[in-house]
Each structure stands twice: as structure tokens, then as C-alpha cells.
C-alpha positions as CSV (number, residue, x, y, z in Angstrom):
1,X,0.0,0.0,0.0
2,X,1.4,3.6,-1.0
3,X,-0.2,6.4,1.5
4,X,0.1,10.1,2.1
5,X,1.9,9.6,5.7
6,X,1.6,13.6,7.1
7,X,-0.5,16.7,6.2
8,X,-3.2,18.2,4.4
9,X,-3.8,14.8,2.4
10,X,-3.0,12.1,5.2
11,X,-4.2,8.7,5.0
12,X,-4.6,9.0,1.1
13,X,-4.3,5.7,-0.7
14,X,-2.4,6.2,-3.9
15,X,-2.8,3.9,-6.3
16,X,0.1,1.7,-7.2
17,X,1.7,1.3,-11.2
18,X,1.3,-2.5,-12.0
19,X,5.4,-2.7,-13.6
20,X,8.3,-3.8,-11.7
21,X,9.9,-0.5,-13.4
22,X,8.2,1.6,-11.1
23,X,9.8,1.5,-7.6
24,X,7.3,3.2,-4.4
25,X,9.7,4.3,-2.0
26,X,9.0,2.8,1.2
27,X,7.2,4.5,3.7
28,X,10.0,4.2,6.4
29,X,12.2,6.0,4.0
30,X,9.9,8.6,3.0
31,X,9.0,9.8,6.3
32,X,12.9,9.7,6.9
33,X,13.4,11.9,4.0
34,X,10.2,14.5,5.3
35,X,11.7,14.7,8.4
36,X,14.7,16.0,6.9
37,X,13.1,18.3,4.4
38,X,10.6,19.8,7.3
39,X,11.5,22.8,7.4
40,X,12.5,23.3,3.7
41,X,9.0,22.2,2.4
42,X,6.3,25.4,3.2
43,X,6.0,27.3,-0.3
44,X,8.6,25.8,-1.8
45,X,8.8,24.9,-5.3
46,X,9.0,21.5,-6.2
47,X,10.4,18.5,-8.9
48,X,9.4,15.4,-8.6
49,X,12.1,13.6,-11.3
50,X,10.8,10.1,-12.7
51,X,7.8,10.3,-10.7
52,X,6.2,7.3,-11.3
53,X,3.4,7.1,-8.6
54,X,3.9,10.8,-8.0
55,X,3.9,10.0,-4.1
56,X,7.2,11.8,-3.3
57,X,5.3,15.3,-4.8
58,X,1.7,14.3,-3.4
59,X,3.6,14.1,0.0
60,X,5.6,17.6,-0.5
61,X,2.2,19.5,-1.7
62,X,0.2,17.8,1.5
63,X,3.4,18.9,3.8
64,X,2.6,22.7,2.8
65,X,4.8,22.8,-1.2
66,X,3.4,25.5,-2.9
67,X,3.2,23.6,-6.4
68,X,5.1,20.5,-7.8
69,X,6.2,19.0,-11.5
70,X,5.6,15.4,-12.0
71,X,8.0,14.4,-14.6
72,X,7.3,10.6,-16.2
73,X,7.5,8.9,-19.7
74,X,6.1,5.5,-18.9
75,X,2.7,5.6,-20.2
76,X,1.3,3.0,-17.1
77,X,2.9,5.3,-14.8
78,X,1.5,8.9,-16.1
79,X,-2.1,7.4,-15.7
80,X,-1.7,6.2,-12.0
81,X,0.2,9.7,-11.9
82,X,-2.8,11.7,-12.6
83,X,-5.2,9.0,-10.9
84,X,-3.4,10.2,-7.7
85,X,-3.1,13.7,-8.0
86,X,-6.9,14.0,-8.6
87,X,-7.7,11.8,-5.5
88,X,-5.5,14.2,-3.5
89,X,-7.5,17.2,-5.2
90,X,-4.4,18.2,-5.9
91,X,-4.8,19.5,-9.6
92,X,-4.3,22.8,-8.9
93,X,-1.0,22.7,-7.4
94,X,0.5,20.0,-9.6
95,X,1.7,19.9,-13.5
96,X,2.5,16.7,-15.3
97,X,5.0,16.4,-17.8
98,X,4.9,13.2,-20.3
99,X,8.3,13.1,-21.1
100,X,11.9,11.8,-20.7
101,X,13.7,13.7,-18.0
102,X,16.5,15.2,-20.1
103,X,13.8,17.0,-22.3
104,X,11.5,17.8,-19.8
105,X,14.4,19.8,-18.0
106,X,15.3,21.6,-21.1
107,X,11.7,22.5,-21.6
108,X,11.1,23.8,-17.8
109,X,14.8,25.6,-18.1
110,X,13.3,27.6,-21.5
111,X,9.6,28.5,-19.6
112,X,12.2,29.8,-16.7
113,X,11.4,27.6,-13.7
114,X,13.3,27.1,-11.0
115,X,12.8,24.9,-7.9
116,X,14.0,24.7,-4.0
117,X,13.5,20.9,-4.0
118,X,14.1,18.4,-6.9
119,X,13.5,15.1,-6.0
120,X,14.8,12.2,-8.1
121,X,14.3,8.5,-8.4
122,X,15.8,7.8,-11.7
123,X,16.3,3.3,-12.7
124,X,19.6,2.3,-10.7
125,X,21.2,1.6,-14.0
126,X,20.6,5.1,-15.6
127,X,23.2,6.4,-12.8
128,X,25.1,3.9,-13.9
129,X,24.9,5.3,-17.7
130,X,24.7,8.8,-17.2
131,X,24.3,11.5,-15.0
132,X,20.8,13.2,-14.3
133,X,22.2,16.3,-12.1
134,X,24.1,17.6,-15.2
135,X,21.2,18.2,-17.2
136,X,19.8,20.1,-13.8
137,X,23.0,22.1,-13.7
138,X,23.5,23.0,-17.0
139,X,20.2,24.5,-17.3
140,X,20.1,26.3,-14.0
141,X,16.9,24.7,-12.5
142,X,18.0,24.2,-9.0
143,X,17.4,27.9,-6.9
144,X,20.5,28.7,-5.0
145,X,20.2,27.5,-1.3
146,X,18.5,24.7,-3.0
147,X,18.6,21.2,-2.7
148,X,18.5,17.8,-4.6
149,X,17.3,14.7,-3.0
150,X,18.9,11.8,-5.0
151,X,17.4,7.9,-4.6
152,X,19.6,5.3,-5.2
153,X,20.4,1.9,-4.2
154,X,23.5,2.1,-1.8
155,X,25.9,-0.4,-3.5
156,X,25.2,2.2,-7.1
157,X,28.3,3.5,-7.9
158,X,27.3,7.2,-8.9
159,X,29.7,10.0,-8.8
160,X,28.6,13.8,-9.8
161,X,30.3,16.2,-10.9
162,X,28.0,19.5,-10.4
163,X,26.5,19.5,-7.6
164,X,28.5,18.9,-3.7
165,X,27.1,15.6,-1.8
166,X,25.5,17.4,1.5
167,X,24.5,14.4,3.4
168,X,23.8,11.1,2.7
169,X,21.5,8.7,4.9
170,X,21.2,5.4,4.6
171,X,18.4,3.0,5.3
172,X,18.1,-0.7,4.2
173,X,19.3,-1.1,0.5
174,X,18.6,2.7,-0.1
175,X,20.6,5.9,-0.4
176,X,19.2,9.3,0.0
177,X,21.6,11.7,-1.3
178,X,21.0,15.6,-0.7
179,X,22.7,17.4,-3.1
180,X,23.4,21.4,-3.1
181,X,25.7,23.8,-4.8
């Protein structure tokens, strides 16, 4: 079961995305991760990279996010994406973008959008194969003071180059990576 675990949405049941591509993050983890991001989250700005159920944006917008960007190219994923958002009744505050990442930064870079918080889930074997924070750098989407929370599975070697590792916590096979300039 994937759930809203704090705020104005709590107790929502999201709706799971029948592929074995599409990884939920655990709630342990996630309320791990929001208790990190407390005090970061009110009004901020947020990315939700490789979204899939969207749960990691539902949970920022019901823990106070002024608006968040759900980006997703698997088409069974973007229909449980917007399935979710519109249980949460959170249309309003939320955008989807069916695309792959690369172009969907470029395309939120030339509107001028910028964002406190990118979160990021990518497959383990794309950090393997390239590296989704250049594509953030090089197209200035990340505010200054800002910060990116990077999923990954802790034995993933994954090395970036433009942006400084922060912290890192660890928690069963997972690595949450926070990410600033």
C-alpha cells in the first residue's frame, strides 16, 4: 500500500503502477526523507524527477509545497500519476509532464522555472549510464540554497560532478543523497 503519511492529504491511498519499473519508495524511507526536508518544504517549489506514482510530490504539496512538477515517460505510470493527483484534489498545485527527464528539464529551463527541491528517483542503471544532475546544472533549475534529494540503491556507484554531496543517509538497500551547490 502507498499512502500520504503527514498533512493536508493524510491517509490518502495512492494507487500503485502495476510494472516492476516503477519502484514506491518505502514509507519508512519517506518519512525519513520528510523529516529532513521539514522545514525546507512550506511554499517551496518542487520537482518530482521520474515520478512514477507521484507519491514523493503528493507528500511535498500535502506537507505545505506551494506547487510541484511530475516528470514521467512510462505511459502506465502517467495514468496512475494523474489518478493520484486528482484523489488528492491536488490538480491545482501540480503539473505533469509526459516526457523523458533530459527534455523535460530543457523545456522547464526555456519557460524559466526554477525549484527549492528536486527530487529524483531515476532506474539504478541510468546512474550507472549517465548522469541526471548535469542536465539540472547546465540548465540552471535548481534555486541557490536549494537542494537535490537523490534515490539510489547504496551499492550504485554514482559520482557527480556538479553539484556537492550534503548528506547522505542510509536505510536498508537505499541511499538518500542531498545534493546542493
Amino acid at each position: 500500500m502507498i499512502r500520504v503519511i503527514s498533512g493536508l492529504y493524510r491517509g490518502k491511498r495512492l494507487k500503485k503502477v502495476a510494472s516492476p519499473l516503477v519502484r514506491p519508495m518505502p514509507d519508512k524511507l519517506k518519512t525519513a526523507l520528510f523529516s529532513i526536508l521539514r522545514d525546507d518544504l512550506p511554499g517551496a517549489a518542487v520537482l518530482d524527477g521520474f515520478a512514477g506514482t507521484g507519491s514523493i510530490g503528493l507528500e511535498a504539496l500535502s506537507r505545505g509545497a506551494a506547487s510541484a512538477v511530475f516528470i514521467e515517460q512510462l505511459p502506465a505510470a502517467l495514468s496512475v500519476l494523474r489518478h493520484n493527483i486528482a484523489k488528492c484534489g491536488a490538480e491545482d498545485k501540480s503539473r505533469v509532464l509526459a516526457s523523458e527527464f533530459n527534455r523535460a528539464v530543457i523545456a522547464l529551463a526555456g519557460e524559466g522555472r526554477t525549484f527549492q527541491l528536486i527530487f529524483l528517483d531515476p532506474p539504478y542503471r541510468l546512474l550507472e549510464e549517465r548522469d541526471p544532475l548535469k542536465v539540472i546544472s547546465k540548465r540552471g533549475l535548481l534555486e541557490p540554497g536549494g537542494t537535490i534529494i537523490l534515490r539510489r540503491h547504496f551499492k550504485t556507484r554514482f559520482t557527480p560532478r556538479f553539484f556537492t554531496l550534503k548528506r547522505q543517509t542510509l536505510l536498508g538497500d537505499d541511499a538518500l543523497c542531498f545534493y546542493g551547490d
